[in-house]
C-alpha positions in Angstrom: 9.9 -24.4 20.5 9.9 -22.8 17.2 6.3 -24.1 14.7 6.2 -23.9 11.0 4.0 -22.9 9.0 3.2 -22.0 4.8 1.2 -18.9 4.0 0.0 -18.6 0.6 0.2 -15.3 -1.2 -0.8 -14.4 -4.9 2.3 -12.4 -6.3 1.0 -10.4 -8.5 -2.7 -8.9 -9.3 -4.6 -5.9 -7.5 -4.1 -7.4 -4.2 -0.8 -8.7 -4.7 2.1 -9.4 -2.9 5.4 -10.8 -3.3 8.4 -12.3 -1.3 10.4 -9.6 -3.4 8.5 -7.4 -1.9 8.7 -8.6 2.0 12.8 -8.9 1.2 12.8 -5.0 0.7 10.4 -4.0 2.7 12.0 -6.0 5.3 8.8 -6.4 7.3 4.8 -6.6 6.9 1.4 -7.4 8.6 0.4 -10.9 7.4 -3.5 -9.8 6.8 -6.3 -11.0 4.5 -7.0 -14.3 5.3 -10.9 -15.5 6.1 -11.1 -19.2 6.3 -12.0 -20.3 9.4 -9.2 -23.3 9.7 -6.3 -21.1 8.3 -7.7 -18.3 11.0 -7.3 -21.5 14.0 -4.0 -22.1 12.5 -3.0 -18.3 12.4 -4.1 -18.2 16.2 -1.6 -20.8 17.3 1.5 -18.7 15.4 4.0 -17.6 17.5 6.7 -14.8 17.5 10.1 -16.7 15.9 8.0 -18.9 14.3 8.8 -19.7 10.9 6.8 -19.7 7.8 7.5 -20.5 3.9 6.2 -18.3 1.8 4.0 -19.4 -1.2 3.4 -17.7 -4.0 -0.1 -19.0 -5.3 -1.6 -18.8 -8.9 0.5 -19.0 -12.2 3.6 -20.4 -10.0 2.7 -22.5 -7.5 5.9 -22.1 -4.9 7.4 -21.8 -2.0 10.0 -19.0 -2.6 11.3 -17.8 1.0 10.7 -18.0 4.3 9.6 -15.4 6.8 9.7 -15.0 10.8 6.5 -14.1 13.0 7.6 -10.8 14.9 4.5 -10.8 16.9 1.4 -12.8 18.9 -1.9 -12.6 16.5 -3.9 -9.7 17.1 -7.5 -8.7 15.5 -6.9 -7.0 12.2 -7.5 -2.8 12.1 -8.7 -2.9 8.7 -11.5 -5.1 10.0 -14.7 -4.5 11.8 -14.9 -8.2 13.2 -12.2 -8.9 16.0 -12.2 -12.6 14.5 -10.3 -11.3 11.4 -7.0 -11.5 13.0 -3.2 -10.5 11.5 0.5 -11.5 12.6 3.6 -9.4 11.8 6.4 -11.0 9.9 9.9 -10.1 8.6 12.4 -11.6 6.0 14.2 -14.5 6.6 15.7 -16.2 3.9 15.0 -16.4 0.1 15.2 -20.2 -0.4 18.2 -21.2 -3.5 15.6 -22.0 -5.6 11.8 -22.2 -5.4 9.7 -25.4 -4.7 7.0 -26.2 -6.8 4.0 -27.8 -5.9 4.2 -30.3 -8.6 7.7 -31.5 -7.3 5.7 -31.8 -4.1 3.3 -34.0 -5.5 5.7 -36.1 -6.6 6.5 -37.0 -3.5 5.1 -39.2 -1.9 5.8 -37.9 1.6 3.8 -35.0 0.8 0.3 -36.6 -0.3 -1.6 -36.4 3.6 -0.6 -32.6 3.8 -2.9 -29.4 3.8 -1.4 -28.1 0.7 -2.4 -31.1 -1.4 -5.3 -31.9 -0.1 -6.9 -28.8 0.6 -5.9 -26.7 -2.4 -7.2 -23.1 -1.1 -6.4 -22.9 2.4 -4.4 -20.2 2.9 -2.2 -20.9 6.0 -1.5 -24.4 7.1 1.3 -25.8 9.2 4.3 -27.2 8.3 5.5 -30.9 10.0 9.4 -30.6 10.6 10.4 -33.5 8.1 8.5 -32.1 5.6 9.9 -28.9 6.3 13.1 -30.4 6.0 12.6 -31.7 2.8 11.2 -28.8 1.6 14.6 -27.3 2.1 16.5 -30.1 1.2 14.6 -29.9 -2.3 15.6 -26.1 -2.9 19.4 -26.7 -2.2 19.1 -29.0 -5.3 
């Protein structure tokens, strides 16, 4: 059974990365994150997994969606095995991007992770909201 999920990303900046940059790249290590509950949600991921990407600051959207390629594994770049990474590949740029404001206008939205706990990084994804999500960028 395939989970969702959304992982935030700031686009641009000295640690920045973009979907543009996961489309021609083709694959990455999903690495950085430090929050304990977006680390417990990272351990649950699963390879064909599916997960919108989110570009955080100025924009505010989900832009694409990615696969999980792999189980989580402790991160190289990290001295503590806690710190953990998943690989992901391109999926699908979505038709158009989502905003979080048009998510807020929604009123299915307002008990979800991404509204009501701003900076968490990875969160999953119920299916009808995932749906709707979609259904939203086909608009």
């Amino acid at each position: 059974m395939v989970n969702y999920w959304l992982a935030k990303q700031e686009p641009s900046g000295p640690r920045g990365y973009n979907f543009e940059q996961l489309k021609k790249e083709k694959t990455t290590v999903w690495d950085g994150v430090h929050n304990n509950l977006a680390l417990k949600h990272m351990r649950e991921m699963r390879s064909g997994d599916l997960v919108l990407f989110y570009h955080t600051g100025d924009e505010r959207q989900a832009v694409g969606i990615m696969q999980i390629t792999s189980k989580p594994y402790p991160n190289p770049k990290e001295d503590n095995e806690r710190f953990i990474v998943v690989d992901v590949k391109y999926k699908k740029t979505l038709k158009r991007p989502v905003t979080l404001d048009e998510m807020k206008k929604d009123k299915k939205f307002k008990d979800w992770e991404l509204i009501r706990i701003s900076r968490l990084s990875v969160m999953p994804v119920p299916k009808p909201l995932w749906d709707t999500i979609l259904n939203i960028s086909e608009k």
